[in-house]
C-alpha positions in Angstrom: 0.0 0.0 0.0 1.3 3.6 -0.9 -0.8 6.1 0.4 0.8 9.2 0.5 -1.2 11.1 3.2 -3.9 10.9 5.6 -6.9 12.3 5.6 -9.4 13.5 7.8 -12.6 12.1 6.6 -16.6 12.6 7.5 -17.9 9.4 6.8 -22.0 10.1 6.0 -23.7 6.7 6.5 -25.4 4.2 8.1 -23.3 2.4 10.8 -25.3 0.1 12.3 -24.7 -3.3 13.4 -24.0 -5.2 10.1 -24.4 -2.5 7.8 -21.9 -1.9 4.9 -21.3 1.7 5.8 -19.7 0.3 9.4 -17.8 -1.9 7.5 -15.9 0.6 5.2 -15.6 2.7 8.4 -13.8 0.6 9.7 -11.8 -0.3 6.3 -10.9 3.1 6.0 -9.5 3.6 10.0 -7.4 0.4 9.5 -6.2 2.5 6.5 -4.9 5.1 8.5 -7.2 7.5 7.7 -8.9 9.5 10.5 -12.3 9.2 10.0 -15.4 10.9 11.9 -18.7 9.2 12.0 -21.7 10.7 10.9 -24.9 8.4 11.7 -27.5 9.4 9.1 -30.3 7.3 10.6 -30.0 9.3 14.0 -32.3 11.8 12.0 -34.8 9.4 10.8 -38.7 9.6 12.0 -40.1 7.3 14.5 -42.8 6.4 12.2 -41.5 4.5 9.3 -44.2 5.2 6.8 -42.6 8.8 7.0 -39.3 7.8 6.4 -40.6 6.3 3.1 -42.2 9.6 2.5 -39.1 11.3 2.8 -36.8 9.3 0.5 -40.1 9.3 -2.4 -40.2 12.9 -2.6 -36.4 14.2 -1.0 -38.0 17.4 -0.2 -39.4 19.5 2.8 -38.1 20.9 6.3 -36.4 17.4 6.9 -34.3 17.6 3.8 -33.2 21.1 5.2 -32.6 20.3 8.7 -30.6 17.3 7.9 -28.2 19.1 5.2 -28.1 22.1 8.1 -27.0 18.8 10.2 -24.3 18.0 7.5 -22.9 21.7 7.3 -22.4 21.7 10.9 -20.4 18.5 11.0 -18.1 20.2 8.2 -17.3 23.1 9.6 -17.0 21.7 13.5 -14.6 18.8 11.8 -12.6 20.5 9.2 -12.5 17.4 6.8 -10.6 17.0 3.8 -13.1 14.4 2.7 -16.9 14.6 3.0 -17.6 10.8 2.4 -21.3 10.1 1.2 -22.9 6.8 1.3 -26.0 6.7 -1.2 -26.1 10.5 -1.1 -29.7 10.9 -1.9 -30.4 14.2 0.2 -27.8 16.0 0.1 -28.9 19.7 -2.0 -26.7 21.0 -4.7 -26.6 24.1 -2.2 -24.9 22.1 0.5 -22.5 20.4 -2.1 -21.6 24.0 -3.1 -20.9 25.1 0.4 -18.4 21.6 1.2 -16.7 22.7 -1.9 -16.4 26.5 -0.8 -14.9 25.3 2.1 -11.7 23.2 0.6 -13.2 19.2 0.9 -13.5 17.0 -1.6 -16.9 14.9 -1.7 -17.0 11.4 -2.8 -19.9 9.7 -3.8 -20.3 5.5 -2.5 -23.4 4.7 -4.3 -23.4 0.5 -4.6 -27.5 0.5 -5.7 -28.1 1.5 -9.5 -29.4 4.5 -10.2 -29.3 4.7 -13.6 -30.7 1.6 -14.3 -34.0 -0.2 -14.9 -34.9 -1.2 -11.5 -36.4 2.8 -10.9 -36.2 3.2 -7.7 -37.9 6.3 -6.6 -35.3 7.3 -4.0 -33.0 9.1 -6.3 -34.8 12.6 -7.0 -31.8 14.4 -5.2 -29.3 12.9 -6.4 -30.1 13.2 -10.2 -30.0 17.0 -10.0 -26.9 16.7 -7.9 -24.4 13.8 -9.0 -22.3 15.5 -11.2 -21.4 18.1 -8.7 -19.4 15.1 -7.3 -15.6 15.2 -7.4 -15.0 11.6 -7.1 -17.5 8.7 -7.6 -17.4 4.8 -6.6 -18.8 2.7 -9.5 -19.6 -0.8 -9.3 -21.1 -1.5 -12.4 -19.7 -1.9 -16.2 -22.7 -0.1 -17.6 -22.0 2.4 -15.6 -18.1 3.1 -16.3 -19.7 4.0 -19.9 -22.3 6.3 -18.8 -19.5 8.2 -16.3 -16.8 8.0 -19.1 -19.6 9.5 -21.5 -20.7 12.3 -19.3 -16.9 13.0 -18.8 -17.4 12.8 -14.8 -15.1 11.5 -12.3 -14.9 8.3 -11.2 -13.0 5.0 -9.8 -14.6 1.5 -11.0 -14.2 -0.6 -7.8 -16.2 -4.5 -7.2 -18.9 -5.6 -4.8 -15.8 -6.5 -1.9 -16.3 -8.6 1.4 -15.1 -7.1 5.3 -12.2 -9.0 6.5 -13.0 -8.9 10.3 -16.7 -10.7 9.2 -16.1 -12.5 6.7 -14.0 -15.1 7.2 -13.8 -19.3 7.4 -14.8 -21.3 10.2 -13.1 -22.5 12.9 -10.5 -25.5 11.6 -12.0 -28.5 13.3 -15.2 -27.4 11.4 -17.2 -30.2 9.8 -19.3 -31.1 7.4 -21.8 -32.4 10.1 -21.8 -28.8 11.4 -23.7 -27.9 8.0 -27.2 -28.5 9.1 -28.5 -26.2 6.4 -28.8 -28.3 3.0 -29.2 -25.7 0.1 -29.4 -21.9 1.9 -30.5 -19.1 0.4 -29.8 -15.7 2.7 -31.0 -13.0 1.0 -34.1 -10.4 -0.3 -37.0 -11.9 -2.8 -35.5 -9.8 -5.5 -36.8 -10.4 -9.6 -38.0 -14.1 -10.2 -35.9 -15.7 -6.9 -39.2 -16.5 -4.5 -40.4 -18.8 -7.9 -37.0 -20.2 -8.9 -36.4 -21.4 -4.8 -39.9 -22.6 -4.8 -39.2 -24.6 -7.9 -36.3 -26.2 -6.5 -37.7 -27.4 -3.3 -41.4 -28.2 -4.9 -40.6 -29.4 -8.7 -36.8 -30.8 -8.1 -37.9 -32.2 -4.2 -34.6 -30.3 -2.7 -34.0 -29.6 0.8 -34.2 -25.5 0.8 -34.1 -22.7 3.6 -34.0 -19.4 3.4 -33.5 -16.2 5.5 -33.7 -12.7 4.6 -36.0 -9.7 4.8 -39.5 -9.2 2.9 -40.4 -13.0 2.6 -43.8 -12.1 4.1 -44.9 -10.1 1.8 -44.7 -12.5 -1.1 -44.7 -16.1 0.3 -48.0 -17.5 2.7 -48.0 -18.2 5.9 -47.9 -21.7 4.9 -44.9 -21.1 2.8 -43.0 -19.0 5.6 -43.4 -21.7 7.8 -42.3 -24.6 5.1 -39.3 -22.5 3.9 -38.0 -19.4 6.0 -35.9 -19.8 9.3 -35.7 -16.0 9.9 -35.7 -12.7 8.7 -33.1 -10.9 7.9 -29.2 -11.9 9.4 -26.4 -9.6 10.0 -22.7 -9.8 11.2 -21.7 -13.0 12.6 -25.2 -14.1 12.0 -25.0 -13.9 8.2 -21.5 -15.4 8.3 -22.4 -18.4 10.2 -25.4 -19.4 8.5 -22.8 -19.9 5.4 -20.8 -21.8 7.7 -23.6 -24.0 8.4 -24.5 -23.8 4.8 -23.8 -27.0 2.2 -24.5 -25.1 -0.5 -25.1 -21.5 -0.6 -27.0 -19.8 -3.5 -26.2 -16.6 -4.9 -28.0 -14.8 -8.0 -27.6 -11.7 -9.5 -30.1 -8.7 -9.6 -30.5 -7.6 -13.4 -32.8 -4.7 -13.1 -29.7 -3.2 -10.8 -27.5 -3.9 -13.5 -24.9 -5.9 -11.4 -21.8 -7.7 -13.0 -21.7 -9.8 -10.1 -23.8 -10.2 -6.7 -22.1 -9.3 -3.0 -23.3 -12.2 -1.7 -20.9 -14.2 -3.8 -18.0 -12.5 -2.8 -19.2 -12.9 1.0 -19.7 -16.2 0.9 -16.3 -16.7 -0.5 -14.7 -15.1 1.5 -16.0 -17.6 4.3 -14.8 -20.6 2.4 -18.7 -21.7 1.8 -19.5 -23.5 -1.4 -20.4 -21.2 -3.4 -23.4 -22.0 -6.3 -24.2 -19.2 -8.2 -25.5 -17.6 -11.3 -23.2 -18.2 -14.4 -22.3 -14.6 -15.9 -19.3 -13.0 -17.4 -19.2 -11.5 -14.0 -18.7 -14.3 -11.7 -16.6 -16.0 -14.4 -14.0 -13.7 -13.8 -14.2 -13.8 -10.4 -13.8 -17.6 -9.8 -12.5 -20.3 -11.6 -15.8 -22.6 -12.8 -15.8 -26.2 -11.0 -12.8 -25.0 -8.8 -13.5 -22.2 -6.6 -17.6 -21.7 -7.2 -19.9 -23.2 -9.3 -22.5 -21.9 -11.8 -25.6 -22.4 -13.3 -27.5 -20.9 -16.2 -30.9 -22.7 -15.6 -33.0 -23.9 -13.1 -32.7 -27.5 -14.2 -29.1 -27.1 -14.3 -28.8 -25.6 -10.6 -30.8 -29.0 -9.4 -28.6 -30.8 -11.1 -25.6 -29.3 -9.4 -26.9 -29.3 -6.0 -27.9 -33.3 -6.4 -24.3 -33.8 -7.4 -22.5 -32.1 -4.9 -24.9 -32.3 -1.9 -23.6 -35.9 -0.5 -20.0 -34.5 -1.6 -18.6 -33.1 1.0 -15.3 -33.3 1.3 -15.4 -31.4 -2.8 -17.3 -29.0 -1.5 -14.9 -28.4 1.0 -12.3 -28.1 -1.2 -14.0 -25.7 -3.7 -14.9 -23.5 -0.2 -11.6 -23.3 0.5 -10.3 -22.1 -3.1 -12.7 -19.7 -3.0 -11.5 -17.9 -0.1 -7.7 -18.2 -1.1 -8.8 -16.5 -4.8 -10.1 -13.3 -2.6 -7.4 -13.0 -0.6 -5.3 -13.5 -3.9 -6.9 -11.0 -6.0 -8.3 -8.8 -3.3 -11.6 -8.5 -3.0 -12.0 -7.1 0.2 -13.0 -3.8 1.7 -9.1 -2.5 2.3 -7.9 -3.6 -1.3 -10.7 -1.8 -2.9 -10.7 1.4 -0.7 -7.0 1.9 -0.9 -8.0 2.8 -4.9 -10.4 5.1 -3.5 -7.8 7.3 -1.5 -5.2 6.7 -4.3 -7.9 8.6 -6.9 -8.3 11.3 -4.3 -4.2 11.2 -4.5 -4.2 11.4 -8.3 -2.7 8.0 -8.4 -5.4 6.2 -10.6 -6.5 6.7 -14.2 -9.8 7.4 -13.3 -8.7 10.0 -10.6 -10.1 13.8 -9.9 
């Protein structure tokens, strides 16, 4: 690592217990950097329902107390860096003031907003992203749009946290694995029917976890298939540990290259069954460190193989995790090329 200074950075996020944002936090401290927290949900509303309010139409006395909020951490902190995860209420007015004032802002944005999932969160942030002087993009497509619209940018990857994600203990088992085929994860695009297919059409043994299940599957069918809701931390990380075979996909209306979840469960040497796309082919070497499906059928027919073989499973678990510590796909690797753009180090730099 050659980092030629350190900075003094306001990280704009949410930190909670097994959020991204805590993760990079911390990334960035063990970095060097001196970083200063800035907790966006401590100005949420009680009531949810207005919290949805607020991100639909990113207007009104909230949006204005909570940039007034922003402009007061500045100028008590003197950063050099105004870090902004998913900036989506930040004003152009504010942006103008951080720039008056000598920081740099960077824009962390792993959603899409350019693509066609249309969330309606991003009102803000389409009349403000190109006042940006550095942005974090995860996504091919949108390398082209940026390099098109002449903006600045570093292309970095979906990347895992090192003190989460990690294998388990050595003396750990395959009888340990009590979970057959897991899926931990959101009912994004067609997965609720494809998971349903597997367990009702192909008669495989299939639990899930995650958040939002109970607004598309029964009763009946939360009971059947869904341990929990959603897992964070060391929760997450040991259901993969627990895990035979760990299913990943990949969310198209976000335009994704590749999902996080693969690179998660990688990184904690889980088996790793996942989508096949240009993506996750470059990622992981097919049959050795994860393996792919393009079809349904084909997916069944992989999990029938490898389910009673564990000691191959093991082997492919463990590949994966020495291929992202290899070729770095974790938080530090990919946030040192953040600070080296805002050092004029990279080709996509400021």
């Amino acid at each position: 690592m050659n980092l030629s200074r350190k900075r003094r950075i306001l990280y704009l996020g949410d930190m909670r217990y097994g959020e991204t944002s805590g993760y990079r936090f911390e990334a960035l401290r063990r970095l060097g950097q001196e970083v200063i927290p800035f907790q966006i949900t401590d100005y949420d509303f009680k009531q949810p329902f207005l919290n949805k309010l607020r991100a639909y139409f990113a207007s009104g006395p909230w949006i204005v107390s909570f940039n007034k909020a922003v402009l007061r951490a500045a100028r008590e902190h003197k950063p050099d860096v105004i870090w902004m995860d998913k900036p989506i209420y930040i004003t152009a007015k504010t942006l103008g003031k951080i720039k008056n004032a000598g920081a740099l802002t960077v824009s962390f944005t792993q959603d899409g907003p350019f693509g066609p999932r249309k969330d309606k969160v991003w009102r803000q942030y389409y009349r403000t992203f190109k006042l940006f002087d550095l942005h974090c993009l995860f996504r091919s497509v949108d390398v082209a749009r940026f390099q098109q619209w002449g903006l600045p940018y570093v292309s970095l990857m979906f990347s895992y946290d090192p003190a989460t994600h990690f294998p388990p203990p050595g003396e750990w088992t395959d009888s340990q694995r009590n979970r057959e085929v897991s899926y931990v994860g959101s009912p994004l695009e067609d997965r609720p029917q494809f998971l349903r297919a597997l367990a009702e059409q192909h008669n495989l043994p299939l639990v899930i976890d995650g958040p939002h299940w109970q607004k598309i599957f029964t009763p009946e069918l939360m009971a059947r298939y869904v341990s929990k809701g959603q897992l964070m931390g060391k929760a997450y990380r040991e259901a993969i540990w627990k895990s035979k075979i760990n299913l990943s996909f990949l969310t198209q209306l976000n335009e994704d290259d590749i999902a996080h979840k693969s690179v998660e469960i990688a990184a904690c040497a889980g088996f790793l069954l996942t989508l096949r796309c240009p993506g996750h082919e470059a990622l992981f070497e097919e049959d050795k460190e994860a393996v792919f499906f393009s079809s349904i059928e084909e997916c069944a027919d992989k999990i029938r193989f490898y389910l009673p073989r564990g000691d191959l499973r093991q082997q492919i678990g463990q590949r994966a995790r020495e291929r992202a510590l290899r070729s770095g796909y974790d938080n530090d690797t990919q946030l040192i090329k953040v600070l080296q753009a805002l050092d004029g180090k990279s080709t996509s730099a400021i």
